[in-house]
N, C-alpha and C positions, 0 to 999 in steps of 0.2 A: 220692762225692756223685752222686745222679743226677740229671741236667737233659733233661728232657722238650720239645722244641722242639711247634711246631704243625704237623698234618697237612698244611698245603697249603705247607710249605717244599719246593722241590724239590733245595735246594741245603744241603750242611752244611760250614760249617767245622773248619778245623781250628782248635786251641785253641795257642796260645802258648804252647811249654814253658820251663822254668828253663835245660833249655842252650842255646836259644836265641834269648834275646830281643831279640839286638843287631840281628837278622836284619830284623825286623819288618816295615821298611820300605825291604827290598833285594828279597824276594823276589812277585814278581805273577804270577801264569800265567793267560792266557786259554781255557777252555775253553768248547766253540760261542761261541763272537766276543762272550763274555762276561768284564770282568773282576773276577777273585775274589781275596783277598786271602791266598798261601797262608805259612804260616809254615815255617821248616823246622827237622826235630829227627833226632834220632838215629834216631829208630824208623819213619821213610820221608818219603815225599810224601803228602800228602793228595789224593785222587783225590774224583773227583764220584762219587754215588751217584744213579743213578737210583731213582725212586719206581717199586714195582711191581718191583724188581730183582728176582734172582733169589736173593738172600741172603735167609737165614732165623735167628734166632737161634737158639742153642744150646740154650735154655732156655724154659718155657711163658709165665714170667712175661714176658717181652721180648715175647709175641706179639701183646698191644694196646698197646703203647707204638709211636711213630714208626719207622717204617723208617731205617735208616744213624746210629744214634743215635752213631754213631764209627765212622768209616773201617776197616773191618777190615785186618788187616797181612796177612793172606793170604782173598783174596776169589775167588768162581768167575764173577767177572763181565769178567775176562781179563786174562790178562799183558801188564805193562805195564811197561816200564824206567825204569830211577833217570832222573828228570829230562828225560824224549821224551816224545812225543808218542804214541807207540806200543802200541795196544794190542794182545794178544792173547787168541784165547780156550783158554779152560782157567783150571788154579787160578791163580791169583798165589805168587808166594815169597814169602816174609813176610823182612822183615828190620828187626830190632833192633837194640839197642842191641849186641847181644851176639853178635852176629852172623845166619844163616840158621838158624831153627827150626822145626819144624814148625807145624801148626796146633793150636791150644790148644782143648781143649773145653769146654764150658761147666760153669760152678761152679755150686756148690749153692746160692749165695746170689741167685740169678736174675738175676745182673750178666752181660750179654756181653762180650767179649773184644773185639767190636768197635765200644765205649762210647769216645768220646771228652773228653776233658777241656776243660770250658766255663768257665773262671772270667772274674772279674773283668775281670781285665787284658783277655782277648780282647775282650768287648762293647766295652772303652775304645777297646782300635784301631777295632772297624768304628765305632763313634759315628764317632770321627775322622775316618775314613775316609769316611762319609757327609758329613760336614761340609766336608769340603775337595771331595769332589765336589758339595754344597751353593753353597757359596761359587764355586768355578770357575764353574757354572752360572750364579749368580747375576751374576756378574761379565763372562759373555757376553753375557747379558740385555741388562744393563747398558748396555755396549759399543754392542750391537743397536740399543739407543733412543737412545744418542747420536748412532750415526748414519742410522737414521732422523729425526730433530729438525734433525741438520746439512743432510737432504738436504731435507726441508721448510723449513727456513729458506731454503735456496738455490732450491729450487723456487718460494718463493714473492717471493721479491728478483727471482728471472731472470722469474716473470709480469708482477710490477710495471715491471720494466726492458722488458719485450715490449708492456706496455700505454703505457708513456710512449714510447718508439719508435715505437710504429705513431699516438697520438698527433700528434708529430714527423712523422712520414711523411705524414700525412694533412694538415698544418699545409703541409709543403713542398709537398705534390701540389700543395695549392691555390695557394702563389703561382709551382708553376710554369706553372700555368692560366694563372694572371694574368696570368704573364712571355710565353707562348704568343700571348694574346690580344690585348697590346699589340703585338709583336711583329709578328702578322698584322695590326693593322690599322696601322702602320708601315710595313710590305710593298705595304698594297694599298690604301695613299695615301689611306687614309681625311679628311676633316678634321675639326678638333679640335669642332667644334660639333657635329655628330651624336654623335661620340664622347660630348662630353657630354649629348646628348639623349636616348642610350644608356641613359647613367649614372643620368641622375633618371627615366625610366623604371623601371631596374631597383631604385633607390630607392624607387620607389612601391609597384613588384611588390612590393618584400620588405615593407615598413609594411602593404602589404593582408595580406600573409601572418601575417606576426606581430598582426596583428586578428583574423583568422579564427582563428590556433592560439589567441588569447585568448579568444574566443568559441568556440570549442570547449572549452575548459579549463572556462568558466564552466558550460558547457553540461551537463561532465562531470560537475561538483561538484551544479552541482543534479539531475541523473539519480540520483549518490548519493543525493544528498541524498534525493531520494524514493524510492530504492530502502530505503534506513535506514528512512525514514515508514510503509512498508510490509511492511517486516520487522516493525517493532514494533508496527504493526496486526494482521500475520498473527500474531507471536506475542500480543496481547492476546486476539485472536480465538482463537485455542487453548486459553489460558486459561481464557479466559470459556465455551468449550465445555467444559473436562474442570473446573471448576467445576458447571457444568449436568450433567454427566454424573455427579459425586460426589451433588448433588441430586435425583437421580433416587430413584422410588421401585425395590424389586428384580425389579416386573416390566418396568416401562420401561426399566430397563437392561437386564435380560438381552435385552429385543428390541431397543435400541438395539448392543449386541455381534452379535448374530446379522445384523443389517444393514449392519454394518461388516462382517464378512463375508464377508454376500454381495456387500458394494459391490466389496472386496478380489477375488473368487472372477471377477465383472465384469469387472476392472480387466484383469486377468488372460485372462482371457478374450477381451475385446478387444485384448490387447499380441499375443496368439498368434493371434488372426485378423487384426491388421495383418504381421505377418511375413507368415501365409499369400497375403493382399493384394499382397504384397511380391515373394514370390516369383512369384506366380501373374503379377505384374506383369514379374517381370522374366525367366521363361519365354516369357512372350504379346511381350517385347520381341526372345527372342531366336529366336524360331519366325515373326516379322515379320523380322526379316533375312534367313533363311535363305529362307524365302519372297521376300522381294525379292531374292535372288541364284537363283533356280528360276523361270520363265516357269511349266512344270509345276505346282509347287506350288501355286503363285496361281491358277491354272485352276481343280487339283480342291479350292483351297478354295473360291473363287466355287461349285464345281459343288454342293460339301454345303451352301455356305450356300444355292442354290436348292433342294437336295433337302430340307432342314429345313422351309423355307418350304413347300414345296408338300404335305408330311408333316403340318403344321401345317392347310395350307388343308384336305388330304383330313380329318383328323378335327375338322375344324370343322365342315365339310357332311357328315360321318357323322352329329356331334353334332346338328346343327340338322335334319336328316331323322327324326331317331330323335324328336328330340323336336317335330317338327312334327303340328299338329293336322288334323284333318278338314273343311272350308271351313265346313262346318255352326258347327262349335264355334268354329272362328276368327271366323265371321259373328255368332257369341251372345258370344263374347270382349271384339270389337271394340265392338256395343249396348252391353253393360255399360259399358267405356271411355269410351264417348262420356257416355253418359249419367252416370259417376262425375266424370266432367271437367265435364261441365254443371255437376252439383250441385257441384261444387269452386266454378266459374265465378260458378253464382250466390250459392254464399255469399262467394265473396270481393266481390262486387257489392258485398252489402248490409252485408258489412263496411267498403267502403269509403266506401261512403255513410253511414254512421254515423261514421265518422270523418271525414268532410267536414261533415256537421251540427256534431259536436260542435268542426270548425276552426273552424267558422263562431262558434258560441258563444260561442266561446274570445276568436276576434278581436273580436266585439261585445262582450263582457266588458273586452276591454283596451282598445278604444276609450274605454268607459265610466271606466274609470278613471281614463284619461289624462284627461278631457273633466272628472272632477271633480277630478283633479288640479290642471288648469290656472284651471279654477271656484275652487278654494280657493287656488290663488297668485294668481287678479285678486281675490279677497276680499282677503285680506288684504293686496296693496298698496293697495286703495281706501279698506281698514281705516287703514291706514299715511299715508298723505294725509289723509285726513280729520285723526287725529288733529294730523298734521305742522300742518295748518291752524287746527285748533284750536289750539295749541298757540299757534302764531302771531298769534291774535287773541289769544290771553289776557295775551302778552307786549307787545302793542301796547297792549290795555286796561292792564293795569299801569302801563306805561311812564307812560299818561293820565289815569288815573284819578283822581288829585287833579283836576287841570283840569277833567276832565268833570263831578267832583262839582258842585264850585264853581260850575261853571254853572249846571248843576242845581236846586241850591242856590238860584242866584238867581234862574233863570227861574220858580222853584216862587213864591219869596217876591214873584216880583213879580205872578205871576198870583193868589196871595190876597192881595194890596193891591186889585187890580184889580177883584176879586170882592166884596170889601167894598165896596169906591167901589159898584163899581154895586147891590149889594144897598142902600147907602145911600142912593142916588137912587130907587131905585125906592120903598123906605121912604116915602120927602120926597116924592115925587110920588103916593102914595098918600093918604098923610097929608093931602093939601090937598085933593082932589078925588077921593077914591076912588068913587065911586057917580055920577059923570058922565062918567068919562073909561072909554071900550070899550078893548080888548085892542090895538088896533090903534093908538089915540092912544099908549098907556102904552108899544109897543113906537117908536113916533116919538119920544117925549119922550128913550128911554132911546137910542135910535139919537142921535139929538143930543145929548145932553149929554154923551153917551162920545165920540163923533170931533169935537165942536165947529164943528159946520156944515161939516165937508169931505165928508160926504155929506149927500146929498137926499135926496125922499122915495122917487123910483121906485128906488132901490135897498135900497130896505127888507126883499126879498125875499131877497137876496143875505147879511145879516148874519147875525152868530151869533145866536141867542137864545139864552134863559135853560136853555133842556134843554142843549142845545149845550155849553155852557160845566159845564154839572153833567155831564155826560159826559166832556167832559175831564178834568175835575177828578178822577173814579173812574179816568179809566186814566191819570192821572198817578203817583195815590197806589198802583195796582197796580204802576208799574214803580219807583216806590220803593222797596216792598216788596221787588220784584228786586232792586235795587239792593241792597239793606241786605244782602239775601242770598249776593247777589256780594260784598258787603263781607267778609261774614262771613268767606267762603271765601277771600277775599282774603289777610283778615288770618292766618289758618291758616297760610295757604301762604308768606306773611311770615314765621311765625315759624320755618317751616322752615326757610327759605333763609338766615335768620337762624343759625339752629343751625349752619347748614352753614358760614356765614361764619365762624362762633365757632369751630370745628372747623381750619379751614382757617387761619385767624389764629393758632392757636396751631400748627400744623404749621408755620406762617411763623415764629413765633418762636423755634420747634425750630432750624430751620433759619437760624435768624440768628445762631446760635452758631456761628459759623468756627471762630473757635479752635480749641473741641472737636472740631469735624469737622474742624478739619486735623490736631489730634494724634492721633484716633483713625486718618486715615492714613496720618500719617507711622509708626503703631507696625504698620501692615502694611505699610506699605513693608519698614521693619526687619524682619519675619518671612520676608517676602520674599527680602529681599538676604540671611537667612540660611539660608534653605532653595535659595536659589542656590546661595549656597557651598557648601554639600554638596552638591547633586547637581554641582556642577565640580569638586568634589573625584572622588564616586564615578565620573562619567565618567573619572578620570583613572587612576584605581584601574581603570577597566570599561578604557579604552584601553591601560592595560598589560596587564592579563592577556587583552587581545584579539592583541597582538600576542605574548604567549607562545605561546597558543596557535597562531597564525600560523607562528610558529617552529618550534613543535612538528609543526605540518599539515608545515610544509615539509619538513623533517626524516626525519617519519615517512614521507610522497612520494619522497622519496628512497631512503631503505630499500628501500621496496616497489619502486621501478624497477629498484634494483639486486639484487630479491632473484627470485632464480631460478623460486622458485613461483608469485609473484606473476606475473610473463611468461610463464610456463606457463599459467596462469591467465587472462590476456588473450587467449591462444593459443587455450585450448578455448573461452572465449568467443566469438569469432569464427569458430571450426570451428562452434559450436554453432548461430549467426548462420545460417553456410553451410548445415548439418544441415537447418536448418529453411524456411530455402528453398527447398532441393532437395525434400523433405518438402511443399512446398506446392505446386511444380511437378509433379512423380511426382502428386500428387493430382488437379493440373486434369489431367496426362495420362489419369489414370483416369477422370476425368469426360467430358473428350474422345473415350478410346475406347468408352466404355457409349454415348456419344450415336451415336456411328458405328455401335456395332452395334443398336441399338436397333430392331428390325423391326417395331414398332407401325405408323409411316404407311407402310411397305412394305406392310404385312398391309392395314391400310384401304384403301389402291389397289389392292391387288390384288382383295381383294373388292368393290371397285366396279367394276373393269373385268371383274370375273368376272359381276356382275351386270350389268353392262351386257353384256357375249357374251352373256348367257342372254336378255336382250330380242330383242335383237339376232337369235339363233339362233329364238326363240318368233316373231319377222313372220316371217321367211322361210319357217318351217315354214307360217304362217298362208297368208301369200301361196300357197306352192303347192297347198295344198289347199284 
């Protein structure tokens, strides 16, 4: 049978023969500090075949099948002896069953001589064999992780046992403090009353302290607390931007990308020109020391910062020469100027005077308003009076009104009794002597018989007569008529108040149902006291799961103190703290040193005292010549 191994084997076994299989697991040879499992037979030892050796089969058919497909019994890859280590080069001696033979050449049936026999049985040993070096492995493993897990268990007992120790230790520090401090003030004859003045001082210190870490705590919660409010503002806001940026139409977007961008390309832009900032800063810090350890260097920087300056003034007075005018054109320059200043001057004049008319306006306008403002609040409280007063008479005539009638009434019926009498006398004193008796007896007669001789005759001048009395009579019956009129509206207004009384009387009798008004309260009492009871209940409900959550804060605070990142975490917070103060300092330092070198009022002084030499130099020159 031929058995065909795979090319990248570099190693071939031997096959387990019938004489001897008792052998199996006696015989092991290491070759390069490999172990291979070899069997042993009659017909030699199994020797390794290198790949690439220098054996060739016999025949053409063997020349694409695997190299060493069976150990040959006599090989040119060296002599080597029964059972050593030893090899040699040249052929091998082949030895069989049957003793020392030559080498056999190859058969016709394209099988080599140096074909080893692979059955069953052999695969079974190496499985085995892989298995028990399987398991072994497996079983160190094993071993491995037990104790690994032993020394973790122990490593982690001796940290608990190292954290309750130092615990302990820190627990004794402090009462040997204590023991220390009694001790000393023992020694050095303290007495007991300061001692305890001591005490409730440092009692006070510590309750103020334990308020402040409370009020820090609180302080802390609520900073979360709005750092939360603000995260979930920032993220609303994000939303509600990539929202807005999904509604966009595809031009708007694509120029809202192209501005992210370039915001980005910015961002960027300014992080690497504050580095440059940065360094340029902390160059200019370190060419300032070295400068202040060099007397030298400080010189010839003063000297360049004057040669700058003076390199600056020369092409300022290059520049202002070159471009200085001819007195002529300067003289036609300066007319223009004046005269463009003028007309500036006087139109802002006449601007300003039209805006003063129209302040003026404005002001007399609001006077005005005010003035009929105040016009129309005395009208209408004078409005408001009157009425008030009307009102008031009308309520006092009411109130009199039968009375006055009545009087009325009677002074009416007594002056037509009165009228008749005298119309009757006059009648009877007509009737007897009418055509004898002048105007002047008829008014004597009717004077006496009306007051009955209590007046004479010289006051005959003085009495009513007969127009008189018919005069009255017409604006009696005029204010009658008022009167009836008054009644009228009287009575109107009677019946209003009336209505209203009606109105109101029956709201009284509404309301003079107790009963019903006390049972329609007492059933909101009842909804009352039962909408109490549930909200005491859901308070009670809301008071538990307030204090879960409490539990859970606490808890979860705890975690976080004792969890490594989170302190890490406090850590860069506070570095970050640091960062950004340093970051704000370095910046006034930067603003600091720009205001120092700043040669703007150095340049202005100097070109004023330059312009002042040049006066200065122009008399003197003038003076001497």
């Amino acid at each position: 049978m031929d058995f065909e191994r795979g090319g990248n084997e570099k190693h071939m076994e031997r096959p387990v023969t019938r004489w001897r299989r008792e052998t199996l697991d006696k015989t092991v040879k290491k070759i390069e500090g490999k172990e291979i499992e070899r069997p042993t037979s009659r017909r030699g030892i199994k020797e390794e075949v290198e790949e690439y050796s220098s054996f060739r089969s016999a025949t053409p058919a063997a020349r694409n099948a695997p190299l060493a497909a069976r150990v040959p019994s006599a090989s040119i890859s060296g002599l080597s002896r029964l059972n050593t280590g030893l090899s040699m080069p040249g052929l091998e001696r082949p030895i069989t069953q049957h003793g020392i033979a030559s080498i056999r050449p190859g058969t016709g049936r394209g099988t080599s001589m140096t074909r080893q026999v692979q059955d069953k049985r052999y695969y079974e040993g190496l499985v085995q064999l892989k298995m028990r070096e399987l398991s072994q492995e497996m079983t160190a493993i094993v071993r491995d992780i037990d104790m690994q897990n032993k020394e973790r268990a122990t490593i982690l007992h001796y940290d608990k046992r190292a954290k309750d120790l130092a615990g302990e230790l820190t627990a004794l520090q402090g009462e040997l403090a204590d023991y220390n401090i009694v001790v000393d003030k023992m020694s050095s004859n303290v007495e007991k009353e300061s001692v305890d003045q001591e005490a409730k001082e440092l009692f006070s210190k510590n309750e103020r302290s334990v308020a402040e870490i409370e009020d820090m705590f609180e302080r802390r919660q609520e900073m979360e607390q709005r750092s939360r409010r603000t995260e979930k503002e920032i993220e609303t806001e994000r939303e509600r931007t990539e929202k807005l940026v999904l509604m966009m139409d595809p031009g708007t977007r694509e120029r809202y990308e192209k501005l992210r961008k370039e915001k980005v390309q910015v961002e960027g832009t300014i992080a690497g020109m504050q580095e440059e900032l940065e360094e340029l800063s902390k160059e200019q810090g370190h060419f300032e020391e070295q400068m202040a350890l060099s007397p030298l260097k400080q010189e010839a920087v003063k000297l360049h910062v004057k040669t700058m300056d003076a390199e600056y003034k020369r092409d300022k007075l290059r520049e202002e020469e070159r471009n200085r005018l001819s007195p002529e054109k300067e003289r036609e320059q300066l007319l223009v100027k004046i005269k463009q200043d003028n007309m500036d001057m006087a139109a802002a004049e006449a601007q300003l005077a039209s805006k003063k008319k129209r302040l003026a306006e404005v002001e007399m306008e609001l006077e005005r308003l005010e003035t009929d403002l105040e016009d129309g609040k005395t009208d209408k409280q004078t409005k408001y009076k009157e009425l008030r007063k009307r009102e008031e008479v009308m309520e006092q005539f009411a109130a009199t009104f039968d009375e006055n009638k009545a009087e009325e009434m009677e002074r009416i019926r007594k002056l037509e009794v009165s009228i008749v009498e005298y119309l009757e006398r006059i009648s009877n004193a007509g009737g007897a002597d009418d055509r004898n008796l002048t105007r002047t007896e008829e008014a004597l007669i009717l004077n006496r018989s009306s007051y009955d001789g209590y007046y004479d005759v010289e006051r005959t001048s003085n009495d009513r007569s007969f127009e008189m009395l018919t005069n009255d009579y017409i604006d009696l019956k005029e204010t009658l008529r008022k009167l009836e009129i008054l009644e009228n509206k009287l009575r109107s207004e009677i019946a209003d108040i009336n209505e209203q009384t009606y109105g109101r009387e029956y709201e009284l009798t509404q309301l003079e149902d107790f009963n019903g008004f006390k049972a329609k309260h007492q059933m909101k009492r009842e909804d009352a006291n039962v909408e109490y009871k549930k909200l005491m209940d859901g308070r009670t409900i809301t008071d538990e799961e307030l204090k879960t959550l409490n539990d859970d804060y606490n808890r979860i605070k705890a975690r976080f103190n004792e969890n490594r990142i989170f302190l890490e975490v406090e850590a860069l917070e506070k570095k970050l703290a640091d960062l950004k103060e340093e970051n704000k300092k370095s910046n006034d330092l930067i603003l600091r040193q720009k205001e120092q070198v700043d040669f703007l009022p150095r340049k202005q002084q100097a070109l004023k005292l330059m312009k002042e030499y040049g006066t200065m130099l122009e008399e003197n020159s003038k003076s001497l010549y």
